[in-house]
C-alpha positions as a printed NumPy array, in Angstrom:
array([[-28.412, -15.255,  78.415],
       [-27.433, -15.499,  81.736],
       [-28.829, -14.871,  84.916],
       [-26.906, -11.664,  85.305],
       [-28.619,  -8.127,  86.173],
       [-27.678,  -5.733,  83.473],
       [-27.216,  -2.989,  84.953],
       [-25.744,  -4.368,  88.472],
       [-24.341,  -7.214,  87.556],
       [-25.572,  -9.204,  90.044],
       [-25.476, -12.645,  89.574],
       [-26.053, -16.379,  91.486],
       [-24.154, -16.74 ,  94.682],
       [-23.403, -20.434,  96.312],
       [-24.213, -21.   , 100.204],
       [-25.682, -23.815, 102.124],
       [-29.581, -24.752, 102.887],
       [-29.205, -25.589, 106.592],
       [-32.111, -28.055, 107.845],
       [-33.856, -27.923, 111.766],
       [-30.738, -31.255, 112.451],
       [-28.429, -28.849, 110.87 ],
       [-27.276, -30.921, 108.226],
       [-25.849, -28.778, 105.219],
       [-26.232, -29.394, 101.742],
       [-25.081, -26.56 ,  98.412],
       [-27.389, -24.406,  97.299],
       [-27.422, -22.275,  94.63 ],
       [-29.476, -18.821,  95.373],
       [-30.216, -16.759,  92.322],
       [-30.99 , -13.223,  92.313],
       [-34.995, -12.124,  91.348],
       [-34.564, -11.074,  87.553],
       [-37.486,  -9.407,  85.803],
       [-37.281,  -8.56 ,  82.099],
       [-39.19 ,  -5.545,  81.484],
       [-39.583,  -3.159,  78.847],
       [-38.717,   0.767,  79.991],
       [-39.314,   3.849,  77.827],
       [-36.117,   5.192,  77.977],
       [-36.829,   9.336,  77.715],
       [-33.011,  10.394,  76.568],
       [-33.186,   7.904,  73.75 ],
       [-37.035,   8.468,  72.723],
       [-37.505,   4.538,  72.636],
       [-38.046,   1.705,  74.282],
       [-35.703,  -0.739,  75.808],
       [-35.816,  -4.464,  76.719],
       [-33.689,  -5.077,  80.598],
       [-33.087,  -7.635,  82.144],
       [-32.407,  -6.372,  85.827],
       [-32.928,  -7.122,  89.424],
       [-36.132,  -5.915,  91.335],
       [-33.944,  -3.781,  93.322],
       [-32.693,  -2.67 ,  90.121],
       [-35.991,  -1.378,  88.807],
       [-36.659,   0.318,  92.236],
       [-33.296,   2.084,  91.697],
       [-34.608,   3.339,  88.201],
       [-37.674,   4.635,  89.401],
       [-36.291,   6.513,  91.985],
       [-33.197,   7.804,  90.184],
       [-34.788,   7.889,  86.151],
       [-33.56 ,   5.948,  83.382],
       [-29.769,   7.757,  82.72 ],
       [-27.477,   5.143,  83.047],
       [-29.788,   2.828,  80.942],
       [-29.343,   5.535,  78.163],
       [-25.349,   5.515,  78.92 ],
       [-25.453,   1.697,  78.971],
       [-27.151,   1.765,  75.106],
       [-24.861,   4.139,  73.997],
       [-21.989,   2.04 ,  74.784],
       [-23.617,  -0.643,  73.228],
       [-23.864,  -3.175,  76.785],
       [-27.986,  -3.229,  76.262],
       [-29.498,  -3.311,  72.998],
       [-32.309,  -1.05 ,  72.353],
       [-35.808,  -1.792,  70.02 ]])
């Protein structure tokens, strides 16, 4: 799979690590995926995400909704 959020799509992003005599090199900066297991209350079940942490603050604060919309459109599985 890759290292996409699921629900934001967020994904790598390419910049430069800059040293202290400012030499540049590419870097590759990936976003902080956690794959966690929510009890999705709509759906009476649990499903498997893989999302950002920002992501999983945004669920606890707003509920679990769009993860039920996203299963019932068949973009997340469900178990």
């Amino acid at each position: 799979m890759a290292r996409r959020c699921q629900l934001t799509g967020v994904g790598p992003v390419s910049g430069n690590s800059i040293s202290h005599a400012h030499n540049k090199s590419k870097k590759r900066f990936l976003p902080n995926l956690q794959k966690k297991r929510i009890w999705v209350k709509e759906l009476n079940k649990f499903v498997t995400v893989k999302v950002t942490a920002s992501a999983l603050r945004t669920i606890s604060k707003n509920g679990t909704s769009e993860i039920a919309k996203l299963v019932k459109e068949k973009k997340i599985k469900a178990r």
